[in-house]
Every structure is written in structure tokens, then in C-alpha cells.
C-alpha positions in Angstrom: -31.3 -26.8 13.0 -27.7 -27.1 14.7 -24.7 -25.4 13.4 -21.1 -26.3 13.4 -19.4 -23.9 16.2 -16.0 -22.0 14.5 -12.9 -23.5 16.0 -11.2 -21.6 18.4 -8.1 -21.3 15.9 -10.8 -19.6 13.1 -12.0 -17.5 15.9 -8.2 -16.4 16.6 -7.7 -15.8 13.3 -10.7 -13.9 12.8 -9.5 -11.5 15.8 -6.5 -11.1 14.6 -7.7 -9.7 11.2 -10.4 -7.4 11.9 -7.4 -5.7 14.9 -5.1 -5.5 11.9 -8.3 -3.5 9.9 -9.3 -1.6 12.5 -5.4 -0.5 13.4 -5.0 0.5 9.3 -8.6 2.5 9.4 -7.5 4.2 12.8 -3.9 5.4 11.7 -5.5 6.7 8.1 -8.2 8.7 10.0 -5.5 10.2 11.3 -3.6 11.0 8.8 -5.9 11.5 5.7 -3.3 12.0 2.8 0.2 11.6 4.0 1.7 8.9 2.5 0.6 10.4 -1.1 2.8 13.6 -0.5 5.9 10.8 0.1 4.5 8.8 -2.9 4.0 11.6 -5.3 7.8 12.9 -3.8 9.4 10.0 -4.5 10.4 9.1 -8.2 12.0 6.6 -10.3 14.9 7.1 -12.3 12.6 7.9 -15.3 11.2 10.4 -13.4 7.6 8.4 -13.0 6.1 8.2 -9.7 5.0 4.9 -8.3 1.0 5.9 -9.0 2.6 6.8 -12.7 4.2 3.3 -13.3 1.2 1.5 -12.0 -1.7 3.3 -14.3 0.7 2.8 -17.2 0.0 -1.1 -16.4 -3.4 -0.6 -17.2 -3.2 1.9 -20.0 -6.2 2.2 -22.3 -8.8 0.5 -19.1 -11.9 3.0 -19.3 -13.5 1.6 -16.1 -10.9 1.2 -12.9 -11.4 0.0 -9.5 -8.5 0.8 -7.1 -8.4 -1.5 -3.8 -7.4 0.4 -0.8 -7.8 3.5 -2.9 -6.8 6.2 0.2 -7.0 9.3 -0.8 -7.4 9.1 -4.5 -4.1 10.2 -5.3 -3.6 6.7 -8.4 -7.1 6.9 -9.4 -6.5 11.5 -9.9 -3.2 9.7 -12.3 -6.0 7.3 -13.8 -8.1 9.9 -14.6 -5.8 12.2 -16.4 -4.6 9.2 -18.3 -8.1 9.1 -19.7 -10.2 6.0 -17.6 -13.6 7.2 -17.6 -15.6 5.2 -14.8 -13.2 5.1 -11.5 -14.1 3.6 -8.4 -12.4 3.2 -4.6 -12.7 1.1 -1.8 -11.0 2.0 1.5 -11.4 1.0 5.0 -10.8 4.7 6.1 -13.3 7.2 5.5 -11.2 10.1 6.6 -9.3 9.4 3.4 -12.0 9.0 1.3 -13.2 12.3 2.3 -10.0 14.0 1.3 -10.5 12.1 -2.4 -13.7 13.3 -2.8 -11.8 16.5 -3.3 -10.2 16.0 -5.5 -12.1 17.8 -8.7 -10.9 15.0 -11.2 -12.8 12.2 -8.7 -16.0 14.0 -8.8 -17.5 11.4 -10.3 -15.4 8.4 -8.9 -17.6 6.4 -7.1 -15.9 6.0 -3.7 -16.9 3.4 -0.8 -15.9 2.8 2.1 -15.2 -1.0 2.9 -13.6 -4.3 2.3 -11.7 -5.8 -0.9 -12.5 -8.6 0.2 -16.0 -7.9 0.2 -16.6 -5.7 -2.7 -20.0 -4.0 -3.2 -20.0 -4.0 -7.4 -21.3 -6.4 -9.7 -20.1 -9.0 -11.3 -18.0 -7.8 -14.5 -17.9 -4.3 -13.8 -14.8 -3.5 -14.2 -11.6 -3.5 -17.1 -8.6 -3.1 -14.7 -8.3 -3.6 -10.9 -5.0 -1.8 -9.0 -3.8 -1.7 -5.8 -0.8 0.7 -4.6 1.2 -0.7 -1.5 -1.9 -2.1 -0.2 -2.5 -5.0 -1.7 0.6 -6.2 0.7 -1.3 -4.9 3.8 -4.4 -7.0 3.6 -5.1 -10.4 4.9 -7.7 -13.3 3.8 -6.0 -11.8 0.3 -7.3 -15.3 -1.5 -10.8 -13.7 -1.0 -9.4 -10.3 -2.4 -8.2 -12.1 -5.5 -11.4 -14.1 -5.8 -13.6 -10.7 -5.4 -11.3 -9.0 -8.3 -11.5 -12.0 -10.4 -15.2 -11.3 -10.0 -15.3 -7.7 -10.7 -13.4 -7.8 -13.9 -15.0 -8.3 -17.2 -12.8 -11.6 -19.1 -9.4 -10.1 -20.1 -9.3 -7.5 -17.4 -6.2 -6.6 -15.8 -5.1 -6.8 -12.3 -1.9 -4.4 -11.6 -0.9 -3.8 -8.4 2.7 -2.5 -6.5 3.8 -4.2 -3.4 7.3 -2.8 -1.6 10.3 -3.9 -1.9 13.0 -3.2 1.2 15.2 -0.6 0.9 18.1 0.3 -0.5 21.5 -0.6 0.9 23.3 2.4 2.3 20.7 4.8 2.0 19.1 6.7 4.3 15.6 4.0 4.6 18.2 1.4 5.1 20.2 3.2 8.1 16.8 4.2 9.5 15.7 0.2 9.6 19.1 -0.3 11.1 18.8 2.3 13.8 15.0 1.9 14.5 15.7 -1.8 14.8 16.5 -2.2 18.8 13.5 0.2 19.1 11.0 -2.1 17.4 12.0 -5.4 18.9 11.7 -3.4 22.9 8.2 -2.9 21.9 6.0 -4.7 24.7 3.5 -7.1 23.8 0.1 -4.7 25.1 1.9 -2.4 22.7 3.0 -4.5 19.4 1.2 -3.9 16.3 -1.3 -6.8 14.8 0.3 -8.5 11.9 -0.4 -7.1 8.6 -1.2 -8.7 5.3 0.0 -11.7 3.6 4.2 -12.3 3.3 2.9 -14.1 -0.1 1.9 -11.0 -1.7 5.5 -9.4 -2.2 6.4 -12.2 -4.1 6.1 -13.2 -7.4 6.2 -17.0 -6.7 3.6 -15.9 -3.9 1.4 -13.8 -5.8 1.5 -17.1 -8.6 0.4 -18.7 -5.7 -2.7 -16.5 -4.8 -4.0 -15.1 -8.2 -4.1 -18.5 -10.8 -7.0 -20.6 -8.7 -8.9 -16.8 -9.0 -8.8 -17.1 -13.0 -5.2 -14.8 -13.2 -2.4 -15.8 -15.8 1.2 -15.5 -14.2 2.1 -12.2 -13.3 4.9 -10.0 -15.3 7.2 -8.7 -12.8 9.4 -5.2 -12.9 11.1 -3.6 -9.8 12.3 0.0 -10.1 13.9 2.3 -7.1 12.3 5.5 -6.0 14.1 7.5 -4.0 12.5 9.1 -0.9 15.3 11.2 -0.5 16.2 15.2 0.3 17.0 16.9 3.5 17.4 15.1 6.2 14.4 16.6 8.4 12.7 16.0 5.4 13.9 12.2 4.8 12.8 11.6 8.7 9.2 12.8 8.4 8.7 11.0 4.9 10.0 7.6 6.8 8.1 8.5 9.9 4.9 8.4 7.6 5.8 5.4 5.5 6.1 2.6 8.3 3.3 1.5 10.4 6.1 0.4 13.3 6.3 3.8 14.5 3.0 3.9 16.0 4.0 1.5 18.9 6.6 3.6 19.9 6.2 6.2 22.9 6.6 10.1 22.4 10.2 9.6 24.0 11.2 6.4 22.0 10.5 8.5 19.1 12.4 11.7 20.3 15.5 9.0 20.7 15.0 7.4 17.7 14.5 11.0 15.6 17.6 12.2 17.6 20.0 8.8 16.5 18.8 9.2 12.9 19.8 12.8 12.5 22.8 12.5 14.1 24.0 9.4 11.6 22.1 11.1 8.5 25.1 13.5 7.6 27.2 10.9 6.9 24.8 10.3 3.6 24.4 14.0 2.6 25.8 14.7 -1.1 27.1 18.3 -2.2 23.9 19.6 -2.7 22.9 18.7 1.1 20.4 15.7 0.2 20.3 12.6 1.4 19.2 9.3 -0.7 16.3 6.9 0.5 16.2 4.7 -2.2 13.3 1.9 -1.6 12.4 -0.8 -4.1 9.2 -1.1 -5.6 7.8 -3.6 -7.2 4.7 -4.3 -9.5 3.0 -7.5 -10.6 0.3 -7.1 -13.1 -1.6 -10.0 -14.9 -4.5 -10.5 -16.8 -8.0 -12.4 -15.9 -7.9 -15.7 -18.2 
């Protein structure tokens, strides 16, 4: 039997993807549980977290899968919003070692592994979620195609994808400062691409989710605000973007330095600083 060799583009591609997992699994075993303590920092003008919005997309789903699930922090909001059978995939098990302690996810039933290659049956799920990840994955028509699998007809999909920063805030003057750092970043150093530019879009996400079986997706952007102290506003930003990691020990230094010295200009009376970032959520339901 002869088989069809894969074409040096697929085997580019290919490369390309499983660098881009293996950076993500890397940086999380790292730094198991970070991100949350910016997420769970970081409300809306309701007062509701991102992980708060997003389970209230799926209110009233007893079984929940969460793709790119971290460290449990959305499914420990799921839980005490009543879902009875949660489950996690992740590509970092550093994380999902932190979730496991969680006491609420004692039960979850956490894996370590691909969305796009997700080890549950057919139908097993009511809702599928995905916070900020979603946006970080690639071959993401596979991911829709394995969630339109796992959810029983009429399940939800709900996920929150970012979206940029507010103008005049502190996340916006970082991006502006950090700029000329980024762009200097030699090639051996440069990060590999991550996810799909389609998925922090509704038009895009349209584009991805209705051959899986998905209805058009409702659309809703809020602002959280990373804000507070300025220290405080650098290390929450240091954690939230991936870019920083290709930057040297005195590139950083420079960078922290430059911010700091430009932050004042933002504080208010009570000595905080705003970091407003828009976030945006797309749910829809399997037809």
C-alpha cells in the first residue's frame, strides 16, 4: 500500500502549531494560576468578573466542559452556580494540578490534552466554555467540530475572547511603550503565532462555528478594568501578554522602568491607575 506524503506547506504548518502548544504548556507550567488572580481582580462595571459573565451564559447547564480550563478558576464559578458534572481540558498539567485543589473541583473530571482532540463521548455535555483561550488555539475548525460533538442537541457554546484595550489607560500606554520593544525582538527569539485572528470576531466566529452545527452567535462586549497601583497594574500586565516572554531580563528592566515612569500621569486621587481592557463574549447554541 502507498501513501500520499504531506506537503511540505502541511508539514510547515503542522510545526508551527505544535511550537505554538508547546510555548502555551511551557509558560503555564510556569506560572500555574496567575492569570486567574488578574481575572478574578479585574471587574466589569456591574461588578461581575469575566469567569462571572461567562457561566451566566450558560446558566441552568448541569454538565460543563471548559476548553483550556487552567486552573479551574470558571469551572470553581460553575460549580457554585449549581453545574453538577464539570470537566477540563488543558495543555498544562501544572495548572491542572493547582485546580485539583480546588475543594469545589473535587469531582471535576480534569484532563490534560487537546480541544481539538477531546477524550469524551459523543453527547456528553449541556454547555461548552472557553475563557481567553478559545482565541489562543489554532486548527480552531477542529475545536468547533469536537464541541459540536460533545454537546447533547441544544447545548450551548459560550466562550470570551479579548478585546484590545482601552484608550488612555494604563494597558493602552503599556502597548504603546512596549511597542519598540516587541518589534526589536530577533527572529531565534519571536514567539510562534498564536490562535486564529477569526476567533475575536463575530463575523469570524460565524465563520467557524455554523458548518460545526452552531446558530449565529449573540455578541456583548463589557470593560474590566485591570487597574490599581501602579506596581500592581505592571505585574497584572506583565502576566496577561504572552509577548513578554521574548524579551531579555534587561529589556524588561527598561521596559518596567519606562512604564512607571509614564504611569503617574494616569493615577486618580485615590492613587490608582485604570487598565480598562475589552472583553468580549460570543455564545450560541448547537442547532
Amino acid at each position: 500500500m502507498t501513501t500520499t506524503p504531506a506537503s511540505p506547506r502541511a508539514d510547515s504548518v503542522d510545526s508551527a502549531h505544535s511550537a505554538a502548544e508547546a510555548f502555551l504548556r511551557d509558560f503555564h507550567n510556569r506560572l500555574p494560576g496567575r492569570q486567574s488572580v488578574n481575572m478574578e481582580g479585574a471587574p466589569s462595571a456591574d461588578g461581575r468578573t469575566g469567569y462571572q459573565l461567562l457561566a451566566a451564559e450558560v446558566a441552568g447547564a448541569r454538565r460543563v466542559l471548559d476548553l483550556g480550563c487552567a486552573d479551574g478558576a470558571l469551572l470553581e464559578v460553575l460549580a457554585a452556580a449549581g453545574a453538577e458534572e464539570l470537566a477540563g481540558i488543558d495543555l498544562s498539567e501544572a495548572e491542572l494540578a493547582f485546580a485539583r485543589r480546588r475543594p469545589a473541583l473535587a469531582r471535576a473530571d480534569l484532563r490534560q490534552g487537546r480541544a481539538q482532540q477531546l477524550p469524551f463521548p459523543d453527547d456528553s455535555f449541556d454547555a461548552v466554555v472557553s475563557h481567553m483561550a478559545l482565541m489562543l488555539m489554532n486548527d480552531v475548525e477542529q475545536v468547533a467540530a469536537e464541541a459540536s460533538r460533545v454537546l447533547a442537541p441544544g447545548g450551548r457554546l459560550a466562550v470570551a475572547v479579548g478585546g484590545g484595550s482601552v484608550k488612555g489607560e494604563a494597558m493602552s500606554l503599556f502597548l504603546e511603550i512596549a511597542a519598540p520593544y516587541f518589534s526589536a525582538v530577533p527572529p531565534e527569539r519571536s514567539l510562534p503565532r498564536l490562535g486564529d485572528r477569526r476567533t475575536r470576531t463575530r463575523e469570524g466566529l460565524d465563520e467557524l462555528l455554523t458548518p460545526a452545527g452552531f446558530e449565529p452567535v449573540s455578541w456583548t462586549t463589557v470593560v474590566i478594568d485591570m487597574g490599581g497601583a501602579p506596581e500592581q497594574v505592571w505585574e497584572s500586565l506583565t502576566d496577561a501578554f504572552y509577548d513578554l516572554a521574548a524579551l531579555d531580563e534587561n529589556q524588561t528592566a527598561r521596559l518596567r522602568t519606562e512604564f512607571l515612569a509614564a504611569a503617574p500621569f494616569l493615577l486618580d486621587t485615590a492613587g490608582r491607575i485604570p487598565a480598562g481592557m475589552h472583553l468580549n463574549t460570543a455564545t450560541t447554541r448547537l442547532r
